[in-house]
C-alpha positions as CSV (number, residue, x, y, z in Angstrom):
1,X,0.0,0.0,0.0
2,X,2.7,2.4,0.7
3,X,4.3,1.6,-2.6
4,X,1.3,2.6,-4.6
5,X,0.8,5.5,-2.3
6,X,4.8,6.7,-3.2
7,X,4.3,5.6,-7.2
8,X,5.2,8.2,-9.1
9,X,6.6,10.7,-6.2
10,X,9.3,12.9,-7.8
11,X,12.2,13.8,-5.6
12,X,13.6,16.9,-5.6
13,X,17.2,17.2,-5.9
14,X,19.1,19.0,-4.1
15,X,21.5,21.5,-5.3
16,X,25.0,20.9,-5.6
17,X,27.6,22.8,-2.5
18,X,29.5,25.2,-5.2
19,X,25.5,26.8,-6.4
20,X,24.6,26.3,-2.6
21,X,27.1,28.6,-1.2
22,X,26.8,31.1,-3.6
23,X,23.4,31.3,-3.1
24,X,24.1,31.9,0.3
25,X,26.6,34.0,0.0
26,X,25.0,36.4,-3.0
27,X,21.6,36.3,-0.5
28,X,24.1,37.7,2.5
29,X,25.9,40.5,-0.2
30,X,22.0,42.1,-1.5
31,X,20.7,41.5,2.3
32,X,23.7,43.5,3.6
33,X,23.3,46.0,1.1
34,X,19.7,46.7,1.8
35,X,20.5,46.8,5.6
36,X,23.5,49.6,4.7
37,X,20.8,51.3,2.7
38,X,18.2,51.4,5.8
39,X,21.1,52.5,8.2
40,X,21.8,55.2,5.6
41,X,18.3,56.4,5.2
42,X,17.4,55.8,9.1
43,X,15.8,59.2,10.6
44,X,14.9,57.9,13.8
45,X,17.1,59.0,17.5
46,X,17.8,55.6,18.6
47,X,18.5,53.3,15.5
48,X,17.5,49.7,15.9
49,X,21.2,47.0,15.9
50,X,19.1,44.0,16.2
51,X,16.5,44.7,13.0
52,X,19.5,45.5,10.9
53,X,20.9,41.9,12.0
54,X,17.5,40.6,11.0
55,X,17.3,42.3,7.4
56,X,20.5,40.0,6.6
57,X,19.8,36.8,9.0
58,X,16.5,36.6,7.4
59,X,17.5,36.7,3.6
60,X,19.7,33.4,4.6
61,X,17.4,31.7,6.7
62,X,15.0,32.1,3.3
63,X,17.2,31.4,0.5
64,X,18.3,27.9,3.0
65,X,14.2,27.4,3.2
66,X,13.6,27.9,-0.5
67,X,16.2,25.7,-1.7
68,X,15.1,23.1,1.1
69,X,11.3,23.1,-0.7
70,X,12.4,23.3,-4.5
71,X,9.5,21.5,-6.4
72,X,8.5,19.2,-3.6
73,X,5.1,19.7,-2.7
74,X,5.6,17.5,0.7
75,X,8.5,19.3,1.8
76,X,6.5,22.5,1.6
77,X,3.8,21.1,3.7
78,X,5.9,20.3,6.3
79,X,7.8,23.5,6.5
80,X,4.5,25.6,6.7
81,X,3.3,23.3,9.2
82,X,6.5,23.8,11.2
83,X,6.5,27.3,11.2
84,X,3.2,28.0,12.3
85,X,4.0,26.6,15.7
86,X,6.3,30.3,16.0
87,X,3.5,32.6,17.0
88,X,5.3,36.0,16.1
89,X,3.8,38.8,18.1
90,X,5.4,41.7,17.4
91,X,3.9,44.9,17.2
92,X,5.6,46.7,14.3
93,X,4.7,50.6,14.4
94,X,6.7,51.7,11.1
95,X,5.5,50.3,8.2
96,X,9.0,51.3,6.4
97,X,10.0,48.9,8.7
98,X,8.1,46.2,7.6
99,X,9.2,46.9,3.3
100,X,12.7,46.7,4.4
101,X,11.8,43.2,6.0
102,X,10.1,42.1,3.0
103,X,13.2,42.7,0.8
104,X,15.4,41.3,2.6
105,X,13.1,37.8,2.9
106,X,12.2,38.4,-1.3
107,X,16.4,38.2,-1.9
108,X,16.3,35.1,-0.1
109,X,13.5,33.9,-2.2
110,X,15.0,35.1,-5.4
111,X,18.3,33.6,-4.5
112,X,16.8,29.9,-3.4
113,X,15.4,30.3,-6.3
114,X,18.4,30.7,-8.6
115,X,17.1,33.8,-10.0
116,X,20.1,35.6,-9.8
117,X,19.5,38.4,-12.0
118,X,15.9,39.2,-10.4
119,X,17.5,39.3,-7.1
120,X,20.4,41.5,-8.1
121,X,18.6,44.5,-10.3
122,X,15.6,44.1,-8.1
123,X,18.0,44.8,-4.5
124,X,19.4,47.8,-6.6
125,X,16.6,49.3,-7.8
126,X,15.6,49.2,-4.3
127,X,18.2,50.5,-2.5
128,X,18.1,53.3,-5.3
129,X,14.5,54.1,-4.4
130,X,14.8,54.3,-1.1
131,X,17.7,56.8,-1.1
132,X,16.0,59.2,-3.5
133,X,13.0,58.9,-1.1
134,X,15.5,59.4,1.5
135,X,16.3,63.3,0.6
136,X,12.5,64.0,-1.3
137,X,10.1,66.1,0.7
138,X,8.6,62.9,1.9
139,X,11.2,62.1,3.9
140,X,10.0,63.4,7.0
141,X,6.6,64.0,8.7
142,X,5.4,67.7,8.9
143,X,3.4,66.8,11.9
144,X,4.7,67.3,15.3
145,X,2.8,66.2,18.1
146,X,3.9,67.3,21.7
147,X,2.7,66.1,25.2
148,X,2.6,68.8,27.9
149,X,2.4,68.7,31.3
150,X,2.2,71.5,34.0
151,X,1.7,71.5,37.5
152,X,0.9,75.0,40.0
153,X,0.1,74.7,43.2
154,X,-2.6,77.9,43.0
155,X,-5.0,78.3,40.2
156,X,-3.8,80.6,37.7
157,X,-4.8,82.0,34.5
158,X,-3.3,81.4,31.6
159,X,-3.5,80.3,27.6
160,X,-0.7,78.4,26.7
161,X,-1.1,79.7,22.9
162,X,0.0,83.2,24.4
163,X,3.2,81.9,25.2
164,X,4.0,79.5,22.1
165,X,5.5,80.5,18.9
166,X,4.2,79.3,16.1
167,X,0.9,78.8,16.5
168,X,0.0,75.6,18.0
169,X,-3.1,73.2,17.7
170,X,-3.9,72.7,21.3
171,X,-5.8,69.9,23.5
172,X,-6.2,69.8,27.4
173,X,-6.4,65.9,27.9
174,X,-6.2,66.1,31.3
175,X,-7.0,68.3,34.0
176,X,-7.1,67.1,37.8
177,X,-6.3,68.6,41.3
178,X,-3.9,66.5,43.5
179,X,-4.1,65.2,46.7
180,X,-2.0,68.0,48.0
181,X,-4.0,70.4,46.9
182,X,-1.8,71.8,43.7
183,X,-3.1,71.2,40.4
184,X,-1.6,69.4,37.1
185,X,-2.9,70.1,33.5
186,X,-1.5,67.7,30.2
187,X,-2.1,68.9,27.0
188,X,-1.6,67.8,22.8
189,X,0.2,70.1,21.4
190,X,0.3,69.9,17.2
191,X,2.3,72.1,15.1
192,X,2.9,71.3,11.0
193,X,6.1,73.5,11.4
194,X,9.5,71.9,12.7
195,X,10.0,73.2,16.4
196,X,12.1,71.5,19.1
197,X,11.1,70.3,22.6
198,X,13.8,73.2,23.9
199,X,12.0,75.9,22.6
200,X,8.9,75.3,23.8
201,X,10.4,74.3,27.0
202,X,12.2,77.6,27.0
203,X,8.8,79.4,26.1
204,X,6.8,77.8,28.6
205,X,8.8,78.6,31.4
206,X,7.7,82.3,31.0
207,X,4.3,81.1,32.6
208,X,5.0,82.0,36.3
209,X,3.5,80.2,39.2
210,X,4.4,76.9,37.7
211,X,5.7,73.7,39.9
212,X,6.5,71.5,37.0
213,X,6.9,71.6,33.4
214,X,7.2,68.5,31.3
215,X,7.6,68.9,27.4
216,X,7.6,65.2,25.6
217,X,7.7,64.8,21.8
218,X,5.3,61.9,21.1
219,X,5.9,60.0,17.7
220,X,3.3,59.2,15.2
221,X,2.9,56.1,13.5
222,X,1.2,54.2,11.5
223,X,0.6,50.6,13.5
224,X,0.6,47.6,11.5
């Protein structure tokens, strides 16, 4: 029974070690090169070591995958069926995070795939893209959203919009009076014009009466 159930099973074979290990190697050269490119173009304050590790460790782990499968449709099976046991729960809140991922797994595929020239002029078109997007006027978010908070232990009036240059969206989220009998205010604050968290710090502290001032840039995202 097992016999007839086997009959006419094609095997893949495997590749030989010489087209192995260049496959492994070219999938490490494009991976690297697309992790270079994301340092390069990286416009955050604290840039991340371990996903630049993963751009590259993933391309490998792929291309080894792909070349595993080839044209057997049992060996796929299995390999889905083994990785759905990782449950990957990671919240990732840049979706330019998430492309550079993607290309780094697609050189793997390309690679395990022997398509050699796909994987090469597609890694370079894309690290051209992304450098040209890099200094374009989309480059940054004209949005900046602040988080304010103040405390003053007698109430005062005051607008914060009197005392901010430029002109500010503003949004009292919170407004509550302590147990010791001073009160504490936390606004939004949104501005479409650059502006640092020192100079509204610096014009803030104009307000007198205050106990605490707190000025937090909060970043905006896109969660996917």
């Amino acid at each position: 029974m097992l016999e007839s159930f086997l009959e006419g099973v094609n095997y893949y074979d495997f590749p030989s070690l010489e087209v192995a290990i260049f496959s492994l190697l070219l999938a490490f050269t494009l991976s690297s090169a697309i992790a270079l490119t994301y340092h390069f173009t990286f416009q955050g304050l604290h840039f991340p070591n371990y996903f630049f590790q993963a751009i590259v460790l993933s391309s490998i782990v792929t291309s080894m995958i792909i070349m595993s499968v080839g044209n057997n449709l049992a060996v796929g099976f299995g390999i889905i069926g083994a990785v759905a046991i990782i449950r990957f729960r990671t919240l990732v809140s840049d979706p330019r995070n998430i492309i550079f991922m993607f290309a780094g797994i697609s050189v793997g595929i390309t690679t395990g795939v022997y398509g050699y020239a796909v994987s090469i002029g597609g890694t370079l078109l894309f690290c051209v893209a992304a450098i040209m997007l890099r200094f374009s006027k989309y480059a940054k978010s004209e949005i900046n959203l602040f988080e304010i908070v103040i405390s003053y232990s007698k109430p005062i009036e005051f607008s914060l919009q009197e005392y901010l240059t430029p002109r500010f969206e503003i949004n009292i989220t919170s407004q509550r009076k302590l147990s010791d009998g001073s009160f504490k205010n936390e606004y939004l604050l949104l501005a479409k014009t650059q502006v640092s968290e020192e100079a509204i710090f610096k014009q803030l502290t104009l307000i007198e009466g205050l106990n605490e001032l707190k000025v937090v840039r909060k970043k905006i995202n896109t969660q996917l």
